[in-house]
C-alpha positions in Angstrom: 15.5 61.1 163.8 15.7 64.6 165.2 17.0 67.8 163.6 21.1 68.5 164.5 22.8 71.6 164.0 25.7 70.7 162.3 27.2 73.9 163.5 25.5 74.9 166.8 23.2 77.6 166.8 24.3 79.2 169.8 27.6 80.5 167.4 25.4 80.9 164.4 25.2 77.8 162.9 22.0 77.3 160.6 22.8 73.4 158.5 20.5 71.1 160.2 20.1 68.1 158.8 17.7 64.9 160.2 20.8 62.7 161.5 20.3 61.5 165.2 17.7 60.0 167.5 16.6 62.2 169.7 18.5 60.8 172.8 21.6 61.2 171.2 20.7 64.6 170.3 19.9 65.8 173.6 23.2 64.1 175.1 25.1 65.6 172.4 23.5 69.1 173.1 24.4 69.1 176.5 28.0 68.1 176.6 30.0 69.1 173.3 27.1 71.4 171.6 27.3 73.1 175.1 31.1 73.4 175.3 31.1 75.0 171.8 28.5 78.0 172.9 30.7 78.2 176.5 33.8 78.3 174.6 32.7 80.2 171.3 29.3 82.0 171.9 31.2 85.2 173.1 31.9 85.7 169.9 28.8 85.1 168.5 27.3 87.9 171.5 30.3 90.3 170.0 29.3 89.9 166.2 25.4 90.6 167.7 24.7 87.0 165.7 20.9 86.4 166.2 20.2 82.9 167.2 17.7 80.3 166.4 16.7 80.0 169.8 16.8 82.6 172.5 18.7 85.4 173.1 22.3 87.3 172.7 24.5 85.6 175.8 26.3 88.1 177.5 29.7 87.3 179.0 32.2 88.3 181.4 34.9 90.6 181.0 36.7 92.5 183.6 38.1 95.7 184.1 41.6 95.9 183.7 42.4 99.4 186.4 39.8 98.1 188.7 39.1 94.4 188.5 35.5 94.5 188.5 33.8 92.2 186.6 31.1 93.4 183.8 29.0 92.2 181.5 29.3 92.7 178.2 26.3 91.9 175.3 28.4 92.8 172.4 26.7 96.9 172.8 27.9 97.8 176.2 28.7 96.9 179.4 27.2 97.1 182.7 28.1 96.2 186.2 28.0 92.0 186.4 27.1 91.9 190.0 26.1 94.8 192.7 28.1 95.1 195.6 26.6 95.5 199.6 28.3 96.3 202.7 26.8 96.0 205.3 28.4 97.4 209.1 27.2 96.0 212.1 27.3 97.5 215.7 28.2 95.5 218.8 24.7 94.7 219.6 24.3 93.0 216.4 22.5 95.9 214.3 23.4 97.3 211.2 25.0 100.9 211.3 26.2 101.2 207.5 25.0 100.1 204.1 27.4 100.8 200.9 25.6 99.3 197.9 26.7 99.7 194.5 24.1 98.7 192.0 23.9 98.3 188.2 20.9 100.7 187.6 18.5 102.9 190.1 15.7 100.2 190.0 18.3 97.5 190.9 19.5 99.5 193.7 15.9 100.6 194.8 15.2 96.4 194.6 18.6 95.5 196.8 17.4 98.4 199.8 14.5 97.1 199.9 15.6 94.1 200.8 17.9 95.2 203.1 15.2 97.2 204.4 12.8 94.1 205.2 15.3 91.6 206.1 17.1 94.6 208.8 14.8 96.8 209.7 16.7 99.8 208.3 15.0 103.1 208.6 15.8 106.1 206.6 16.1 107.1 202.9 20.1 107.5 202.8 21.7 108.7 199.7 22.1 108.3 196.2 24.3 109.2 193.4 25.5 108.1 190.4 29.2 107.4 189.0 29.4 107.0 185.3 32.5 106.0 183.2 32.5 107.6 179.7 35.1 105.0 178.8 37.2 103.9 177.0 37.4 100.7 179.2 40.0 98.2 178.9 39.1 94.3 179.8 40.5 91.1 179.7 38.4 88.4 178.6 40.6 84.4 179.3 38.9 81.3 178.1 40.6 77.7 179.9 39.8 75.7 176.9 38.5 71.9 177.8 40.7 70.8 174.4 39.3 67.0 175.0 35.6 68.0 175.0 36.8 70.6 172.1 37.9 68.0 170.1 34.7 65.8 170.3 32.6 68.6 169.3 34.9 69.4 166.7 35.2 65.7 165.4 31.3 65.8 165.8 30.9 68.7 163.0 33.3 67.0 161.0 31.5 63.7 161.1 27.9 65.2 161.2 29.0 67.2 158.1 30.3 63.7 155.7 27.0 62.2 157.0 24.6 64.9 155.4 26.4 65.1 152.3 27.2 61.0 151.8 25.1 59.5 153.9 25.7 55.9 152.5 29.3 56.0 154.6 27.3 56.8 158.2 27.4 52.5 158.0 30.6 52.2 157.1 33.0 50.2 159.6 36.0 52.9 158.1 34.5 55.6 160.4 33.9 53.2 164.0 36.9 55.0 165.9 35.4 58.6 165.2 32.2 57.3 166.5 33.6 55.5 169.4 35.5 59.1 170.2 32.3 61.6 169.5 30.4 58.8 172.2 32.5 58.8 174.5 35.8 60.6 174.8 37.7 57.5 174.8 41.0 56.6 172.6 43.1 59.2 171.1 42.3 62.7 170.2 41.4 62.8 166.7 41.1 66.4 166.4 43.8 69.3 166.5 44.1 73.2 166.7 45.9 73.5 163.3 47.3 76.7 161.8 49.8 75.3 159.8 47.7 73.4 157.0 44.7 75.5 157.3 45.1 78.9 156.0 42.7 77.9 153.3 40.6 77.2 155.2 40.3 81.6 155.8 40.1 84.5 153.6 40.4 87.3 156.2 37.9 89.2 155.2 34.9 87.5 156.9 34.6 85.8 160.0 33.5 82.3 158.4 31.9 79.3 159.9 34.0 76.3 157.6 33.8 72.1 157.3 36.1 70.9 154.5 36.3 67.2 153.8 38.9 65.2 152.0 39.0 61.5 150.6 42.8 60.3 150.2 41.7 56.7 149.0 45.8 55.6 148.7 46.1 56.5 152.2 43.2 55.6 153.1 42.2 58.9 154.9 38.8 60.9 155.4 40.1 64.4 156.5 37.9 66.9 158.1 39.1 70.6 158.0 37.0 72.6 160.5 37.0 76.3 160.9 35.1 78.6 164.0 34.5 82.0 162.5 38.1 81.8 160.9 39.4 82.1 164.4 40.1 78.8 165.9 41.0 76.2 163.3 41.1 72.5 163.4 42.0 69.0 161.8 40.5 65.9 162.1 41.3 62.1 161.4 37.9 60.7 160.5 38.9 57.6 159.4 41.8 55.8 158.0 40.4 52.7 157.6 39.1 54.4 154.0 38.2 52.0 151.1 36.6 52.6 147.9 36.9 51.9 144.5 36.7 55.6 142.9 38.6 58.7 143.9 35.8 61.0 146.1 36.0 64.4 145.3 36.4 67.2 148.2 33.0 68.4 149.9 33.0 72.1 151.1 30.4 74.1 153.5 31.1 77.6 153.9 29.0 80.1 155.8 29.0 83.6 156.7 27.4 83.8 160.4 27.0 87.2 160.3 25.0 87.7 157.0 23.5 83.8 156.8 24.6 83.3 153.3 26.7 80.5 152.0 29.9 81.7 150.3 30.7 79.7 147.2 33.8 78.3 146.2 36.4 77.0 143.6 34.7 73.5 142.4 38.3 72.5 141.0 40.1 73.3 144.7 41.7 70.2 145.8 42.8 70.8 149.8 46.1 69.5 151.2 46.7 66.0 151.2 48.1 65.4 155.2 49.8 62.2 156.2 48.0 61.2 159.7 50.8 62.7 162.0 50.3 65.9 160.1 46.6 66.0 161.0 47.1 64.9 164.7 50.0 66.5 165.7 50.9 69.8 163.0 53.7 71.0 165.8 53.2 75.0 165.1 55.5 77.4 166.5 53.4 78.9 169.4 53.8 82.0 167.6 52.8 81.6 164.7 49.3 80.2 166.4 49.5 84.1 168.0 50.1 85.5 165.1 47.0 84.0 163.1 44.5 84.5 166.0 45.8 88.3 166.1 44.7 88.5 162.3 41.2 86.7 162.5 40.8 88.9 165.8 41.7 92.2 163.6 39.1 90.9 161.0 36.3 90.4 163.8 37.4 93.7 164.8 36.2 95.5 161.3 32.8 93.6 162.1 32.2 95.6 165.5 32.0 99.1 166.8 33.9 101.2 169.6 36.1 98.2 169.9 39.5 97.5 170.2 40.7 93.8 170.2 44.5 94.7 171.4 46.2 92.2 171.9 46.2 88.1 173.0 48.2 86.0 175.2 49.0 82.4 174.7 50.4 79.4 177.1 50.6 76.3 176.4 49.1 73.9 179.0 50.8 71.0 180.8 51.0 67.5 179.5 48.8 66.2 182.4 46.5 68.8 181.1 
């Protein structure tokens, strides 16, 4: 058995528990775990959330005036990729190089190139164009929702095996394995903003795995929260049997300081019949309207940042 974040570490996540071999680790890690830090680690690079392994991922944003692309590492924002003309002349020869580079030395490294590989003679020459800013971007994320759901479901599950680990054998939770494996069967996990505000305090941006035993409807319930941003249910099981009422299980973590945040023992989460977990039908804007306020609470976390506005569309069915 191999060490699993619970919470991937490329968003913060720290919980890692002893709960798979290692080949289903590293298949794990490379599908869902990796969807998760494609999908979520530009947050993580905003909040400047140091990870386990490696370092702070920039991402790309791009200009909104001038539609070049930067890089941003959650401090500042350079250039993503330099940009070479190059003119030619009738016999084949260049006449003209136009290179806008990131930094001097990256220029310097790009003409010399050009030098070798053209034969180009002469110094030329150079300036520089800064921007004081502000700069405006746009930053759009195409979620994958089915890989999003596994991973999700994964946390969920991962999560109910650490903390009662007697159920990992239980028959009750076959279809959530069967859907972390291999994608196939319904979607047992959904963006959900209409049962979850608990799951939030806006305040912090919090990492969040709630579970919930409803032993007359023979449900497992896994509330799942991503920095208080993106929230989720998920039918573990509802093939549930047991003799005595389970009490709720709760992990709560602050990403950005790595502390746990302790709650209300006595809280007892909502109790949602299974077409309330798979399918919570949200107005779209109300969705909007609860990513605007976790996005204004990330916003207290950061400096010389504006988070303005978001945009949401629903995909197609086929989709």
């Amino acid at each position: 058995m191999t060490a699993e974040h619970i919470i991937p570490q490329s968003i913060g996540g720290r919980l890692k528990p002893r709960l798979y071999c290692k080949d289903c680790n590293s298949a794990f890690g490379t599908v869902l775990d990796k969807e998760i830090s494609d999908q979520f680690g530009h947050i993580a690079t905003t909040l400047q959330i140091r990870r386990e392994r490696g370092t702070v991922q920039p991402f790309t944003v791009q200009d909104i005036e001038t539609k070049t692309e930067l890089l941003f590492d959650g401090r500042q924002l350079k250039r993503k990729d330099p940009i070479i003309n190059l003119k030619f002349g009738p016999d084949g020869s260049v006449t003209s190089v136009d290179v806008t580079a990131r930094t001097e030395s990256d220029l310097n490294r790009i003409m010399q190139g050009l030098r070798t590989r053209y034969g180009l003679t002469g110094n030329g020459r150079k300036f520089q164009d800064p921007h004081s800013g502000p700069t405006d971007t746009t930053h759009t994320r195409l979620f994958n929702t089915a890989l999003i759901g596994r991973a999700v479901t994964k946390m969920g599950y991962g999560f109910l095996c650490y903390k009662l680990p007697t159920l990992t054998l239980s028959s009750a939770l076959d279809e959530a394995r069967h859907y972390i494996q291999t994608g196939q069967g319904r979607d047992l996990a959904c963006v959900n903003f209409l049962d979850t505000r608990f799951m939030v305090d806006n305040v912090r941006p919090l990492h969040k795995i709630h579970i919930t035993f409803d032993r007359a409807a023979h449900l497992i319930v896994g509330f799942v929260s991503i920095f208080g941003i993106f929230r989720y249910t998920v039918l573990l099981s509802k093939e549930y049997r047991a003799e005595l009422e389970l009490a709720d299980v709760d992990y709560t973590y602050n990403p950005v300081t790595q502390r746990l945040v302790e709650g209300n023992a006595n809280f007892i989460a909502p109790r949602l019949r299974e077409d309330k977990i798979l399918s919570p039908r949200e107005p779209l804007d109300m969705a909007r309207r609860e990513l605007i306020a976790a996005l204004r609470v990330l916003e207290s976390y950061v400096s010389n940042q504006v988070l303005l506005d978001i945009e949401l569309q629903k995909s197609q069915p086929s989709n």
